[in-house]
C-alpha positions in Angstrom: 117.6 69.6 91.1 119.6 69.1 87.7 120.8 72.2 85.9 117.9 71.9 83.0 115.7 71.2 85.8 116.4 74.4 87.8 117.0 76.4 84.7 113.0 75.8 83.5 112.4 76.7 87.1 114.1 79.8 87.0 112.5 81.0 83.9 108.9 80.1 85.2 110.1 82.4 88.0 111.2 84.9 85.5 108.2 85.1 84.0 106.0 84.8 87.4 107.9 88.3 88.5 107.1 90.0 84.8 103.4 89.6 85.7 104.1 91.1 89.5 104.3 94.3 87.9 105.8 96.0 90.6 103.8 95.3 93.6 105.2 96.8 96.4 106.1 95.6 99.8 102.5 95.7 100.6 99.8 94.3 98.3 96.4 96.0 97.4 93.8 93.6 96.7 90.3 93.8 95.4 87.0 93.0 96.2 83.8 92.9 94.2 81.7 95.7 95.3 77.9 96.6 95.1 77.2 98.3 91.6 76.7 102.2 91.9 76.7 102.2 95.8 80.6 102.9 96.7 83.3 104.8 95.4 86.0 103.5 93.2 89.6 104.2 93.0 89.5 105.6 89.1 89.4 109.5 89.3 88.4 112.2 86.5 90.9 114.4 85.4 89.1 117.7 83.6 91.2 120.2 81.2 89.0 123.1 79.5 86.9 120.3 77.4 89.2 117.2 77.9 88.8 114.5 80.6 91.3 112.1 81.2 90.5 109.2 83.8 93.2 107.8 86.2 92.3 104.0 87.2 94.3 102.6 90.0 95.2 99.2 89.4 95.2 96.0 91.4 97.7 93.5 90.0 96.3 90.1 91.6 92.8 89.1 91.3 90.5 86.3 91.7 87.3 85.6 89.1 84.5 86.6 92.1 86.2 89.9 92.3 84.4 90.8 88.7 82.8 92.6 87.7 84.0 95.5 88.6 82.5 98.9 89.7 80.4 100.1 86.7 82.4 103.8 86.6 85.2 101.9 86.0 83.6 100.1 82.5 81.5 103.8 81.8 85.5 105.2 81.7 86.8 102.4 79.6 83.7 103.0 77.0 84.1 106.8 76.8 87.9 106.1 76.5 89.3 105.4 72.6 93.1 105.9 73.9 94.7 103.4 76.7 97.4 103.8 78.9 99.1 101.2 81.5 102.7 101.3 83.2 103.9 99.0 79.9 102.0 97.2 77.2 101.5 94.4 78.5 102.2 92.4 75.5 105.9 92.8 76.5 105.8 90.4 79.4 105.4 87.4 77.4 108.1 88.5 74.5 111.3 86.2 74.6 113.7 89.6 75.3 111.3 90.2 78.5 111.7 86.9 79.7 115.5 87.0 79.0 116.3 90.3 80.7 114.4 89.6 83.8 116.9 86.5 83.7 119.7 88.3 83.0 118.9 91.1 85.7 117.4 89.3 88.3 120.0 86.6 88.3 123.8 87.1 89.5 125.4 86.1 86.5 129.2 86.8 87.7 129.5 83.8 89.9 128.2 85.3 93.1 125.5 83.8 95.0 122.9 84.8 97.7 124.6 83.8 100.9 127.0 85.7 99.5 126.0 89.1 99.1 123.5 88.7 102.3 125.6 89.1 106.0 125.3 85.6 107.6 122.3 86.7 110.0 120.0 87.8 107.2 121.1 84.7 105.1 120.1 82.2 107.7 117.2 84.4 108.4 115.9 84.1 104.7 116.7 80.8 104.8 114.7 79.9 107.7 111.6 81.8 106.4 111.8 79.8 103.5 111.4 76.8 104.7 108.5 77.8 106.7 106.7 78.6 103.4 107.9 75.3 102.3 110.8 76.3 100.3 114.7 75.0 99.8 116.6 78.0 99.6 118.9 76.1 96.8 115.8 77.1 94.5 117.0 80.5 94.9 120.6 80.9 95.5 121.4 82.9 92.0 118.5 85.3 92.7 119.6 88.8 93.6 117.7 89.7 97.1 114.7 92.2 95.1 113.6 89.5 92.4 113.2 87.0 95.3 111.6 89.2 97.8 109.3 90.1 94.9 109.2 86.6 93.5 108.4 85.0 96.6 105.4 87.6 97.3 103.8 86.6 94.0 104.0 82.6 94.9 102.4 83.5 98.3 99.4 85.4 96.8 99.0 82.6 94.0 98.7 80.3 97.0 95.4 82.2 98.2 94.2 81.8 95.1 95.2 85.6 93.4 96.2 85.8 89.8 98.2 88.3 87.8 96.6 87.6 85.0 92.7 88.4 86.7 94.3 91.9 87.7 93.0 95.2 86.5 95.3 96.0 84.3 95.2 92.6 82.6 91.1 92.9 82.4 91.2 96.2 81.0 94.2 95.8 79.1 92.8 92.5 77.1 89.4 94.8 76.4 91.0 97.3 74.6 93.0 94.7 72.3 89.5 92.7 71.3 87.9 96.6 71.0 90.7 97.6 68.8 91.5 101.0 71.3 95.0 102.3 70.6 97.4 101.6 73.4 100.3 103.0 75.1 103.0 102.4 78.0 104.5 105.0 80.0 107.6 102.9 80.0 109.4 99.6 79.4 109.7 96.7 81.2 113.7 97.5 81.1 112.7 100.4 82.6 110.5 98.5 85.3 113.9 95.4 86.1 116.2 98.7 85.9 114.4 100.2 88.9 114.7 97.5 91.2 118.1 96.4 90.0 119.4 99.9 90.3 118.8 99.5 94.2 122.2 99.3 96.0 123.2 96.3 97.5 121.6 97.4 100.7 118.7 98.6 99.9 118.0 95.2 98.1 119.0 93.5 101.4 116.9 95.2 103.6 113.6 94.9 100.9 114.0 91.4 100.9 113.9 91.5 105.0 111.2 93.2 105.1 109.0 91.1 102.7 110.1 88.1 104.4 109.4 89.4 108.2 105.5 90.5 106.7 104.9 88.0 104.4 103.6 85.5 106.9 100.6 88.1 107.5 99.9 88.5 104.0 96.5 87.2 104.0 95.3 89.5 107.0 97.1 92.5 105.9 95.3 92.3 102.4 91.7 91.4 103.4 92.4 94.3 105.9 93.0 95.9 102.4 90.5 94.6 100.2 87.6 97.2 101.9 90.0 100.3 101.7 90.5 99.8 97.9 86.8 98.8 96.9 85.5 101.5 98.2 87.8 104.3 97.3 89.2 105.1 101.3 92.1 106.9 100.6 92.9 106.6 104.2 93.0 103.0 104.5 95.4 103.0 101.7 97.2 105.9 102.9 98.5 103.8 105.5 99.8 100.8 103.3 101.5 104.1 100.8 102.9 105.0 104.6 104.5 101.6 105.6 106.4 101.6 102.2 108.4 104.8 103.5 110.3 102.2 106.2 112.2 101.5 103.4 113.0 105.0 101.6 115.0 104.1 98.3 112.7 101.7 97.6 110.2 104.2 97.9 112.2 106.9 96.4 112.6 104.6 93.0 109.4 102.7 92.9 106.8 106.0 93.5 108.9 109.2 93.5 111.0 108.9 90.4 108.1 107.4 88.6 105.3 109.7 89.5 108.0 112.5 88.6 108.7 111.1 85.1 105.1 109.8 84.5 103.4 113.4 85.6 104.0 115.0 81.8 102.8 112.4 80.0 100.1 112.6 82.2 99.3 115.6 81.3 99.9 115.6 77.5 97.1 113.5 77.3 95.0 116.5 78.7 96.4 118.8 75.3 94.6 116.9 73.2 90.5 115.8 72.6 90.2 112.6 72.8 89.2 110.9 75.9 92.4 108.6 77.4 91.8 106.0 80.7 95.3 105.4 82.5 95.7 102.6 84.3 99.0 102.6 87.0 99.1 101.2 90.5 97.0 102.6 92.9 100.2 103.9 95.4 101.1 106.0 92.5 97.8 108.1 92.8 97.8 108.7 96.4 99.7 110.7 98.9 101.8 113.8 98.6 104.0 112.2 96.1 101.1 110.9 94.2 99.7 111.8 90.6 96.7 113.0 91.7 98.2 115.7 94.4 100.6 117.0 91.1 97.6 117.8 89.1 95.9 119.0 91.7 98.7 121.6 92.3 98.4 122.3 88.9 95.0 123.6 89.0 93.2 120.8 86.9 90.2 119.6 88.3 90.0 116.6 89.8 86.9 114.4 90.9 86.8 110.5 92.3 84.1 108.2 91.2 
């Protein structure tokens, strides 16, 4: 591949791991569900005479997954003010797409073979070429943006978009509706997280998406039930798996929640109604959003 060639490719890629907002190691995926029958995974959060709603997000979609659960659009029209992880207008910007480049990429000469131990290097490369790729593609990618890359070209295969998820749906309503929106951070903040892991922890991420990724279809239509109908314990289990690899964990749900959880709750100081829409591993469990308000003494109600 000629240096223009590979440097369009990279960029694509660049772009493709912008729209993967985050997903973790494993992937929640959506189905469309009966109208008014089940449970969603959007929760009320009540203050005195403020509610708040808390949606947790599924980044990839496909069209027959929509509508969605008509709480979910009841929230969005009772909600004026809109929160996601980042505006999502800053995926597309130029310095987005540069940064993920310039953090994603080694850019001091160093390559993948090189930073991977020869048995994880010919590992990687041998799942690759089972999924059909040259590992050449990817030589300048540090190990989290092409575990995380490579995730997000699997699921496109089955047919899952980034730009049919949640937050994209709800996101692009608020725009044409003319709702102010906000972002709890950047998407520096969101590249700084992942490239902030030590060189190990990167390693051993990249391992691990590559020894599941071939049972990525089963594990997320095993999913798809759990997260349409709001059972926490299904998802529980996939919040649970991501604790094999504990920095990742620590950085991706802990640190987050932990600077997330007051901004959460300044939207419950004030009157107007506000839907926030974050990843759904960031409500659940111990660590999660919803058991820090709970704690708190706000109440707390799943529709």
């Amino acid at each position: 591949m000629r240096c223009s060639q590979r440097t369009a490719f990279l960029v694509r890629l660049a772009l493709l791991t912008l729209s993967l907002q985050l997903l973790v190691p494993q992937f929640l995926l959506a189905q469309n569900v009966e109208q008014d029958k089940a449970t969603s995974c959007l929760w009320s959060i009540t203050a005195g005479d403020t509610t708040i709603y808390l949606l947790g997000s599924i980044h990839v979609l496909k069209e027959e997954h929509y509508p969605l659960h008509n709480a979910i659009y009841q929230a969005f029209r009772a909600a004026s003010h809109l929160v996601f992880e980042v505006n999502l207008d800053e995926i597309s910007s130029p310095v987005a797409q540069r940064n993920s480049l310039t953090k994603g990429l080694f850019t001091d000469g160093r390559t993948l073979q090189e930073v991977l131990t020869p048995e994880n290097f010919a590992f990687t490369k041998t799942q690759l070429k089972k999924l059909g790729y040259g590992i050449e593609l990817f030589g300048r990618m540090k190990p989290w943006m092409l575990a995380t890359t490579i995730t997000l070209l699997e699921l496109q295969k089955l047919g899952f978009e980034t730009g049919l998820g949640v937050d994209q749906h709800i996101f692009q309503q608020a725009k044409a509706q003319g709702k102010t929106i906000e972002g709890l951070e950047t998407i520096d903040d969101q590249l700084n997280l992942f490239d902030g892991l030590a060189s190990h922890s990167q390693e051993q991420y990249l391992l691990h998406t590559l020894a599941e990724i071939d049972s990525i279809k089963q594990r997320t239509q095993s999913l798809i039930d759990s997260w349409t109908n709001g059972e926490i314990e299904g998802l529980q289990a996939t919040l649970d798996n991501m604790k094999i690899l504990p920095d990742v964990y620590d950085a991706l749900i802990i640190r987050r929640n932990n600077n997330w959880l007051p901004q959460v709750e300044s939207y419950l100081q004030n009157n107007e109604t506000t839907m926030i829409v974050v990843g759904t591993l960031h409500l659940i469990g111990e660590h999660g959003l919803l058991a820090r308000l709970k704690e708190k003494g706000y109440v707390i109600k799943q529709l």
